[in-house]
N, C-alpha and C positions, 0 to 999 in steps of 0.2 A: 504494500500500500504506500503510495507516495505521501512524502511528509507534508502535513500541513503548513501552508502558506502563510505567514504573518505580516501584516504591514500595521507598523507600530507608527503613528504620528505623536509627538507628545515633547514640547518644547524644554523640556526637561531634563539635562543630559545624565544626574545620574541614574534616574526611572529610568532612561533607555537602556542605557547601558545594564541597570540591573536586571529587566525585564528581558533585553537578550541575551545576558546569561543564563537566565531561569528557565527561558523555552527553549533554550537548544540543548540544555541538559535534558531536554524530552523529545528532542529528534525533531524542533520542529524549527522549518526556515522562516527569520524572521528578518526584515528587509526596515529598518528604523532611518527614522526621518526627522529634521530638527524644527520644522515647519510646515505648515500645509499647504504652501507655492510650489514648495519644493517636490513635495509628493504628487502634486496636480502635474509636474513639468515629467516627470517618472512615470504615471501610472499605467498601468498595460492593458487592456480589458482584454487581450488576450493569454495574460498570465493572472486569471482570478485568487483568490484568496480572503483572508479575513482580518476585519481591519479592527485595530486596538486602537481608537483616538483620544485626546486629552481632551474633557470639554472647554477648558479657557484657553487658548491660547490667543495671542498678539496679531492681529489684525484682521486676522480667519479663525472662527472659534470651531471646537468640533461638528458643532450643528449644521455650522455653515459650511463646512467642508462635507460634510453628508450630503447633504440638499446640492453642492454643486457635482460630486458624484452622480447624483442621480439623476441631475440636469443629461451629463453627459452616458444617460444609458447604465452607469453602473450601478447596482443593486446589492453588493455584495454585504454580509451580516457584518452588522457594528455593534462595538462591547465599547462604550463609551465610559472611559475612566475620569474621575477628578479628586481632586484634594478640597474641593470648595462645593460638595456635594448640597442642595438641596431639595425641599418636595415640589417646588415648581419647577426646578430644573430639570428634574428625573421623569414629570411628568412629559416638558416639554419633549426630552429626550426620547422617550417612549410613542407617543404621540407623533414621530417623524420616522418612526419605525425601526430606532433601536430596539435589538436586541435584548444588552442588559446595559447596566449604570452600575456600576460599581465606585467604592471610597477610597481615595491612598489613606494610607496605606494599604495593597492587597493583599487579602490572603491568598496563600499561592491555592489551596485545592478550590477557592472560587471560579478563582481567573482560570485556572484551568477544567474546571464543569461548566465555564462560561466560552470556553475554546471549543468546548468539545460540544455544546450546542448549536454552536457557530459555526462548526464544521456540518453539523446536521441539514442545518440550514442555506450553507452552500450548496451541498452535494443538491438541493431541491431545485434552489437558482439556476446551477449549471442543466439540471435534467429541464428545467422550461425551457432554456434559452434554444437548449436543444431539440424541444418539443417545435417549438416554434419555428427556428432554422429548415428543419423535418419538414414540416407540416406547407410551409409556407413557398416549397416547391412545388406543390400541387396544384391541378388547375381547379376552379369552381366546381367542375363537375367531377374530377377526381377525388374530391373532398365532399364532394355529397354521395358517392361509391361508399367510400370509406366510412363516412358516418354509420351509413345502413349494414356493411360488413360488422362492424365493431356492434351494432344492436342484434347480431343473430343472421339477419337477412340473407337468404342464398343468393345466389345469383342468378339462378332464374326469377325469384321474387321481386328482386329490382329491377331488372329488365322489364316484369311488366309493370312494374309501381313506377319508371320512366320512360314508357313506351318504345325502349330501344330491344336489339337483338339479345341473346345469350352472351355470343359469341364479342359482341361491343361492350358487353362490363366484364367479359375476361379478358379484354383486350385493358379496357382500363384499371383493372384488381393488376395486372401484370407492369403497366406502367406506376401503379402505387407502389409494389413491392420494388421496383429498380430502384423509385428515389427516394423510397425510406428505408432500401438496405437490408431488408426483409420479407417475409409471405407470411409469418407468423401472427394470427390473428391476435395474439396476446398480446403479441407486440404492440400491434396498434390501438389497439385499446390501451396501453401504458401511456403510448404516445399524445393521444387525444385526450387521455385524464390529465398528463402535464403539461397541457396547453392552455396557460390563462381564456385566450379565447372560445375554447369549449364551451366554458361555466356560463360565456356572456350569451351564447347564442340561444 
């Protein structure tokens, strides 16, 4: 299993540095930052992971470093840390869809059932983003195939439930499976469940 991802922001230098001692004593890569310009000018959205921010920081606080994240597409789970912890803060904190809110000083087994949540909760992000990637190769009508596949439906059933041939939804069940990598009905049923836009339709 590859080690989990850490991207530490927190203007702090001996937190960081204590903090990336503590998680690589647990096998896990953590990539610390001394500001949140600096981390905006770094960030990869194609090297996902899980972000530890300080909430005060000097001109970009962590809230606003979240919120500009998410500006640019990225979602990834935030464990938003402070020394100046309070119940509107935490609320705010929560309310913008942190994770957790933790106090300095940390306790290590928090920060770390607060990692290992966080991990949880990427592995979900990555599986949408994927869902979506997937999904969104599809044409209109390949994706209303596949709706009715993933409910049961044979294929002669929706042939006549869309007035086409047999033969035209195995042609199209055939180009579903090319570009989602599979034939496996299970599959696509996983697919279509991690696809935010399922839920909306």
């Amino acid at each position: 299993m590859t080690p989990v991802r850490i991207y530490l922001v927190d203007d702090d230098q001996p937190v960081r540095e204590a903090l990336c001692l503590l998680l690589g004593t647990y096998g896990m890569t953590v990539e610390a930052f001394a500001d949140p310009a600096t981390f905006l000018a770094h960030v990869d959205r194609s090297r996902p992971g899980c972000l530890i921010l300080d909430l005060r920081m000097p001109m970009i606080s962590g809230l606003q470093l979240q919120q500009k994240l998410v500006e640019r597409g990225i979602d990834w789970p935030v464990i938003m840390i402070t020394g100046h912890g309070d119940v509107n803060a935490c609320r705010r904190a929560f309310k913008a869809g942190v994770l957790d809110f933790l106090s300095k000083p940390l306790d290590e087994q928090v920060l770390l059932d607060a990692i290992a949540a966080a991990e949880k909760a990427l592995e979900q992000v990555l599986e949408r983003a994927e869902a979506q990637d997937l999904l969104g190769r599809l044409t209109e009508r390949e994706r209303e195939v596949l709706d009715m596949v993933c409910q049961g439906w044979a294929s002669k059933e929706i042939a006549t439930a869309l007035n086409v041939s047999a033969r035209t939804i195995d042609a199209h069940r055939a180009h579903i499976a090319e570009k989602l990598g599979t034939s496996s009905v299970a599959e696509f049923v996983r697919l279509t469940l991690a696809d935010p836009a399922t839920t909306s339709r």
